[in-house]
C-alpha positions as CSV (number, residue, x, y, z in Angstrom):
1,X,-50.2,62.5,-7.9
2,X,-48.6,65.0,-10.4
3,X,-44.6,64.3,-10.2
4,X,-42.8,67.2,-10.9
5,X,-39.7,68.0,-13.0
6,X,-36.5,68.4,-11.5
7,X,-35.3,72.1,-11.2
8,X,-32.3,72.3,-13.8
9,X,-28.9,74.1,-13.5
10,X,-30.3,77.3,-15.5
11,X,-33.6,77.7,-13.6
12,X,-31.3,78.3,-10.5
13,X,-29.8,80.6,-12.6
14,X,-32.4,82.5,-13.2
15,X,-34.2,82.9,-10.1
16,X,-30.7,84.2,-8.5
17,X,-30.2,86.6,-11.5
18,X,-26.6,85.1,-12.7
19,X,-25.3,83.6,-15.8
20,X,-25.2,79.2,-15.2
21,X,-21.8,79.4,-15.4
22,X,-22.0,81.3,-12.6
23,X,-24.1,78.7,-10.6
24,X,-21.9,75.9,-12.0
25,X,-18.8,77.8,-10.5
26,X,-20.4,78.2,-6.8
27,X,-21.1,74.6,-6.8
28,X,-17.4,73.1,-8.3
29,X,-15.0,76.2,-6.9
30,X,-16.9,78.4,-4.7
31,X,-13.6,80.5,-3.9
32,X,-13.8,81.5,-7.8
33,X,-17.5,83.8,-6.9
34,X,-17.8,86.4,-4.3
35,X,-19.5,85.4,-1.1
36,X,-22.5,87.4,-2.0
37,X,-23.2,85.7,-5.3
38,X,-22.8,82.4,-3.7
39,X,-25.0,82.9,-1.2
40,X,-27.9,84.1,-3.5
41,X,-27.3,80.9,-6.0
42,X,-27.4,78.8,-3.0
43,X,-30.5,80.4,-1.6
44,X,-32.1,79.5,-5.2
45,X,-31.1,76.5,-5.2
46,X,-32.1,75.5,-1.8
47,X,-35.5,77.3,-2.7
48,X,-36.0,75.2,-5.9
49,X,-34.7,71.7,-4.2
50,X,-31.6,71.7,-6.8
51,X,-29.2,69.0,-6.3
52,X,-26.0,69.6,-8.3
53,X,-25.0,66.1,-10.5
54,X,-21.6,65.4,-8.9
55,X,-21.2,61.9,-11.2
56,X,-21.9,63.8,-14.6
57,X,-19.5,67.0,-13.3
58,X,-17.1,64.3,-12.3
59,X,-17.1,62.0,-15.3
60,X,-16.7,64.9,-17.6
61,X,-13.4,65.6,-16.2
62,X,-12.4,61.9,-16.4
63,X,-12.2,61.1,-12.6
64,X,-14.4,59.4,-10.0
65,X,-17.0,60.5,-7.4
66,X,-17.3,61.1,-3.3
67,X,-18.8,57.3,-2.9
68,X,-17.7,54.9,-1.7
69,X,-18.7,51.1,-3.0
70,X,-18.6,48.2,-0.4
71,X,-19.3,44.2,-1.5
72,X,-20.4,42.3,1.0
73,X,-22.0,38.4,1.2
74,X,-25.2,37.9,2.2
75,X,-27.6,40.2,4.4
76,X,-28.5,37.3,6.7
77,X,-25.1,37.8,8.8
78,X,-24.8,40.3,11.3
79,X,-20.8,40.1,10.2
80,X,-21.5,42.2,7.3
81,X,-23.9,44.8,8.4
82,X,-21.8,45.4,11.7
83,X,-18.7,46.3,9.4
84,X,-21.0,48.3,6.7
85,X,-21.9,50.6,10.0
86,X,-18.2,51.0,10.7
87,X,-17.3,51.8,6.8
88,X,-20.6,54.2,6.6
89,X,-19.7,56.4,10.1
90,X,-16.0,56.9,8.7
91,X,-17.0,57.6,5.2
92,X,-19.3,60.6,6.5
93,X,-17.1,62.1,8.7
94,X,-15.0,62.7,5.9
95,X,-17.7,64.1,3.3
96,X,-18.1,60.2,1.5
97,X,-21.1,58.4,0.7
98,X,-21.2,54.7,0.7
99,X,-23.1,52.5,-1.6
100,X,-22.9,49.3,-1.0
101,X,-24.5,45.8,-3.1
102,X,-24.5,41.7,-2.2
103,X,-22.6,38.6,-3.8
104,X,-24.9,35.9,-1.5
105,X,-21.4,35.1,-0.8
106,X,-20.8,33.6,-4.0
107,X,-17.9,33.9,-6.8
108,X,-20.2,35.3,-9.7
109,X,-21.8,37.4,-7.7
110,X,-18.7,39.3,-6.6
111,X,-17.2,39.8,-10.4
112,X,-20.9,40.9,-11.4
113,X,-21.7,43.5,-8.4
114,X,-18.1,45.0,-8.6
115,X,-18.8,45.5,-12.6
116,X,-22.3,47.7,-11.7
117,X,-20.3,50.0,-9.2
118,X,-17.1,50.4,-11.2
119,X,-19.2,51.5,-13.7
120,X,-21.0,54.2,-11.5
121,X,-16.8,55.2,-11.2
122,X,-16.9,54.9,-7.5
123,X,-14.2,56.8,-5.6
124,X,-12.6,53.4,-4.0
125,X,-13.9,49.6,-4.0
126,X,-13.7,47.9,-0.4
127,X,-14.7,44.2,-0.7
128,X,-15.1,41.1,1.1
129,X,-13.2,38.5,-1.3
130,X,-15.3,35.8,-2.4
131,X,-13.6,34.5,-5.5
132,X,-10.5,32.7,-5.9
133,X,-8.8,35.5,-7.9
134,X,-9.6,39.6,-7.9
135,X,-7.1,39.3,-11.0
136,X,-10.0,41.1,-12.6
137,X,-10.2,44.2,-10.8
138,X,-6.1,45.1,-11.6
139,X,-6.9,47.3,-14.7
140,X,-9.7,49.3,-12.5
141,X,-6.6,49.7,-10.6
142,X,-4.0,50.9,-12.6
143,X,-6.6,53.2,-13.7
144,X,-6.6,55.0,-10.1
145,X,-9.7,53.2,-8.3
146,X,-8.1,51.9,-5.2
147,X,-9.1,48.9,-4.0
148,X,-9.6,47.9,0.0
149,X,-9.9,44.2,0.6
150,X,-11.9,43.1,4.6
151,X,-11.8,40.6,6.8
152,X,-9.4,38.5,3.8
153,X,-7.1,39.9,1.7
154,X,-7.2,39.4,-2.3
155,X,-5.9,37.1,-4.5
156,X,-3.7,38.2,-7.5
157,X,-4.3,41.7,-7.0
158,X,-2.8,44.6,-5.6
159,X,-4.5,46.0,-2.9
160,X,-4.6,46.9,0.7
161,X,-5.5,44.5,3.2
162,X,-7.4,44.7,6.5
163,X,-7.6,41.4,8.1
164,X,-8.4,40.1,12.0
165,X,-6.0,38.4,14.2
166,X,-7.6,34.8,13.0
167,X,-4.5,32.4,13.8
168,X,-4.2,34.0,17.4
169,X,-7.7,33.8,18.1
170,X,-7.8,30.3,17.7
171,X,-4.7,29.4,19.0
172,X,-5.3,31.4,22.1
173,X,-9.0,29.4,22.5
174,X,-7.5,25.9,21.4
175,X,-5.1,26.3,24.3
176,X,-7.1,27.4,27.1
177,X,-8.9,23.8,26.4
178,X,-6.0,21.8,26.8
179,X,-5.0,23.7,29.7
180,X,-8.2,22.7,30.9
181,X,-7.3,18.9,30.0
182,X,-9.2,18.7,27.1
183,X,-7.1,15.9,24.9
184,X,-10.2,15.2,22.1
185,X,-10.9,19.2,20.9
186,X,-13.2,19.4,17.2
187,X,-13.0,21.9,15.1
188,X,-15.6,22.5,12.8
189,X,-16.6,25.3,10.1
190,X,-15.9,25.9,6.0
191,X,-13.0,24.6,4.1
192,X,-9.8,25.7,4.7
193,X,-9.4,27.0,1.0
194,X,-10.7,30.3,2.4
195,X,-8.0,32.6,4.0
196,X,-9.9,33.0,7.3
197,X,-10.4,29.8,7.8
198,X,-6.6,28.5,6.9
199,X,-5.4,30.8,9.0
200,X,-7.9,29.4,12.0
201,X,-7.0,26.5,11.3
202,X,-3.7,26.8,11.6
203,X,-4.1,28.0,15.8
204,X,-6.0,24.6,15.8
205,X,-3.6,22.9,14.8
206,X,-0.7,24.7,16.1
207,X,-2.0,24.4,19.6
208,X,-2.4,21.1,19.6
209,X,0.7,20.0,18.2
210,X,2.9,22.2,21.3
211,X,0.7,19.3,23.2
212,X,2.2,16.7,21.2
213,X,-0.8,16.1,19.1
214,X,-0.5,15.9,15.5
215,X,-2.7,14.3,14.0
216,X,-6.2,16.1,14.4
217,X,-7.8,15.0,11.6
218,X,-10.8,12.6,12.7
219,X,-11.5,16.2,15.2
220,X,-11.9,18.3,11.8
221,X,-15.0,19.0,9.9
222,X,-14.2,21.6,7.2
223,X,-17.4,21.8,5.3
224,X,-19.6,24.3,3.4
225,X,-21.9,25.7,5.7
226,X,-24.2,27.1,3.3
227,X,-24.1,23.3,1.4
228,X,-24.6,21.5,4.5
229,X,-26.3,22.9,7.5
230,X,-24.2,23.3,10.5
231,X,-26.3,21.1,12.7
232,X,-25.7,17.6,10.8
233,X,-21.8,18.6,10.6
234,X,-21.9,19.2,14.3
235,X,-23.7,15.6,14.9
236,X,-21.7,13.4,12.7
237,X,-18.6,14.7,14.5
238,X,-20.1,14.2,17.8
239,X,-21.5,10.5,16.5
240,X,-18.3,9.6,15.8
241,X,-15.7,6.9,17.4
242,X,-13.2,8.5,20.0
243,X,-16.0,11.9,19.8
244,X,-14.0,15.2,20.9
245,X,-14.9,16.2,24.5
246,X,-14.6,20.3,23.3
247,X,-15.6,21.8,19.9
248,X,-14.5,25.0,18.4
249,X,-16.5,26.4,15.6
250,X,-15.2,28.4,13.7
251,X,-18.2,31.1,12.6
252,X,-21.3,31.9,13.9
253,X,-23.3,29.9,11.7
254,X,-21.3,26.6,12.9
255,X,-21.7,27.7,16.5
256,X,-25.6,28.5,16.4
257,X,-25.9,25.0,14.5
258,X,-23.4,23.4,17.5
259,X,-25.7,24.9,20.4
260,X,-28.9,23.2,19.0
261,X,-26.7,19.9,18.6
262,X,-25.6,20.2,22.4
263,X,-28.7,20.6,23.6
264,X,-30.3,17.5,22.4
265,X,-27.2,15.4,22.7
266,X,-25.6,16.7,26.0
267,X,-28.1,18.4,28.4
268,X,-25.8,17.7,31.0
269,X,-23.5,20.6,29.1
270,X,-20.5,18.5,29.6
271,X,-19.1,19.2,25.9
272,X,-17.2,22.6,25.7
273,X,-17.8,25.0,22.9
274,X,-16.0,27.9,22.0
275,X,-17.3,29.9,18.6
276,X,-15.2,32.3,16.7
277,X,-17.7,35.6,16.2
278,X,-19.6,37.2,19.4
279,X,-22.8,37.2,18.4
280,X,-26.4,38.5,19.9
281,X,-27.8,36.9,23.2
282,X,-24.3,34.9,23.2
283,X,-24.4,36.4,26.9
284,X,-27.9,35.2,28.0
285,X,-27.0,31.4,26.7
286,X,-23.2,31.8,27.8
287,X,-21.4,31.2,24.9
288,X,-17.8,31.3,25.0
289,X,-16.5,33.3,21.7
290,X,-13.4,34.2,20.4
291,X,-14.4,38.1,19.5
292,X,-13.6,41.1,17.6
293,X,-15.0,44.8,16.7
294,X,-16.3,44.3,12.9
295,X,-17.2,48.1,13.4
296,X,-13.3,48.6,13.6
297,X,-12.5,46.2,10.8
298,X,-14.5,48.4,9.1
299,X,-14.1,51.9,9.9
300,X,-10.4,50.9,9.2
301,X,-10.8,49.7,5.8
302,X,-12.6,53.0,5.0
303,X,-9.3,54.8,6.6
304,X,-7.3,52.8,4.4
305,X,-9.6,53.7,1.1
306,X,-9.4,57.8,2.0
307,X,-5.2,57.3,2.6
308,X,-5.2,55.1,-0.9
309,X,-7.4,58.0,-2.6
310,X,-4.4,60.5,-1.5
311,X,-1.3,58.4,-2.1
312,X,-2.0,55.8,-5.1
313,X,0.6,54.8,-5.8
314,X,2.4,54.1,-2.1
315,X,3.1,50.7,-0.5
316,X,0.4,48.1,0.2
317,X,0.2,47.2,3.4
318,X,-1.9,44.5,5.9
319,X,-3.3,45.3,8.8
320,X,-4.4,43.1,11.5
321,X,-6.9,43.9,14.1
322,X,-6.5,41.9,17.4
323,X,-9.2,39.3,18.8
324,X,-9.6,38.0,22.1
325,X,-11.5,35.0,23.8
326,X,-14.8,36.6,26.1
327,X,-15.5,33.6,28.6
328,X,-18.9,33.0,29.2
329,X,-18.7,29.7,30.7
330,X,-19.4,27.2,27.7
331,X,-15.6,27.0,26.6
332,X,-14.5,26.9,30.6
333,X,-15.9,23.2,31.1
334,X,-13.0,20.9,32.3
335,X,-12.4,17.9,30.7
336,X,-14.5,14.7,32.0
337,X,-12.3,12.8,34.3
338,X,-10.0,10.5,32.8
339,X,-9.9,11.9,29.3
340,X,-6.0,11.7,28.7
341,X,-5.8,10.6,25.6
């Protein structure tokens, strides 16, 4: 197969009979050439498959483009894609394209992916803080790229924030099991070191202390699901002494790994089990979840960028998108009689 070249800026020219300043004008200020002229460049151009190069055009002047970069973790979680759609249908409507590249959820890989699309000047960076510190995106900054942190906000940086209602969620959830009598209540999912977590943890444990309990810890398993798989945390919890009678996991991974743990250990279905995340077929295997719209969480993070892109230098801000608890029947079991303690 013969590839052919790409049609250049002055072979539009010439099939529409202008100068390529001309054709350069139509396509950066079309107001500057009469409508007549612009639609015979375009019609050229159309003809001969011409795609202007926006990046060069925009780099020579010293600013950014029309896209939009997005760092998410890894593909495997529906988390990320869901709030990729969400970023991707705002971004169009406005004229943006969205390009967006991986970390596999690690530190490294967010440092190293946000260096390949800075240097692409992207019009705004919306991540997904993985590292401990985003210290390193404050020049980028200052330099005009706005920066949109999702789902957690960053560390020692600058930058707008849009989050989920994580305490509430959980404290919300946590409750409805001791209203339920539920004394004994696990909580299981990553280390608290990362903000969604800390602040989930913190409706754990909030809830249970209004019920006069304050010591959960021999309840909590805060470990690195992608260390550890979720099953074994689930079953050493549930093999220990004084074993909660309700579990809350706090991510989808930890509540797929707590529903094949339940259904070797308690067939009965006497353990409840609420998960933070809806997730697909939760409904057919009714799963009780504490729930969200990561489309939302999205499409408002790419609102935030277009605002930032405006207004640069106004206030940061942190917005929080509510959750609620969908009850499916797994988090509605009553405690078995006579747990009071």
């Amino acid at each position: 197969m013969t590839i052919q070249n790409r049609a250049t800026l002055d072979d539009v020219a010439r099939l529409a009979g202008v100068s390529s300043k001309t054709v350069s004008r139509v396509f950066a200020s079309r107001e500057l050439v009469s409508p007549e002229t612009a639609e015979r460049v375009l019609a050229a151009a159309k003809r001969l498959r011409f795609r202007p190069n926006t990046l060069a055009r925009n780099l020579r002047r010293g600013g950014g483009t029309n896209t939009i970069g997005f760092i998410m973790g890894e593909l495997g979680n529906p988390f990320y894609y869901k709030v990729a759609a969400g970023i991707e249908k705002e971004l169009a409507a406005h004229g943006h394209a969205l390009v967006v590249a991986t970390t596999d959820d690690t530190p490294e890989g967010e440092e190293r992916v946000a260096d390949a699309l800075l240097a692409q000047r992207i019009g705004a960076l919306l991540l997904i803080p993985v590292a401990d510190d985003q210290s390193y995106l404050e020049g980028e900054r200052q330099l005009g790229t706005p920066v949109i942190a999702i789902d957690r906000p960053a560390r020692n940086l600058v930058a707008d924030s849009i989050v989920l209602e994580n305490r509430r969620g959980v404290f919300d959830a946590t409750s409805r099991l001791l209203a339920r009598g539920h004394r004994r209540i696990g909580y299981v999912c990553n280390p608290a070191s990362v903000y969604t977590q800390k602040e989930r943890l913190r409706g754990y444990r909030d809830a249970l202390a209004e019920y006069g309990i304050h010591d959960s810890s021999r309840w909590e398993r805060l470990e690195d699901d992608l260390t550890i798989p979720p099953d074994r945390i689930v079953d050493d919890l549930l093999s220990s002494e004084d074993a909660p009678t309700a579990l809350i996991a706090g991510n989808n991974r930890m509540t797929i790994g707590a529903l094949r743990v339940l259904r070797d250990r308690d067939a009965a279905g006497r353990t409840a089990l609420v998960g933070f995340d809806d997730f697909d077929t939760a409904d057919v295997i009714g799963v009780s979840v504490i729930s969200y719209d990561p489309f939302e969480l999205g499409r408002q993070a790419a609102l935030a960028a277009m605002e930032r892109i405006g207004d640069p230098a106004g206030f940061t801000r942190q917005v929080e998108l509510p959750t609620w608890i969908i009850e499916r029947g797994s988090g509605e079991r009553p405690a078995p009689t006579g747990d009071d303690h």
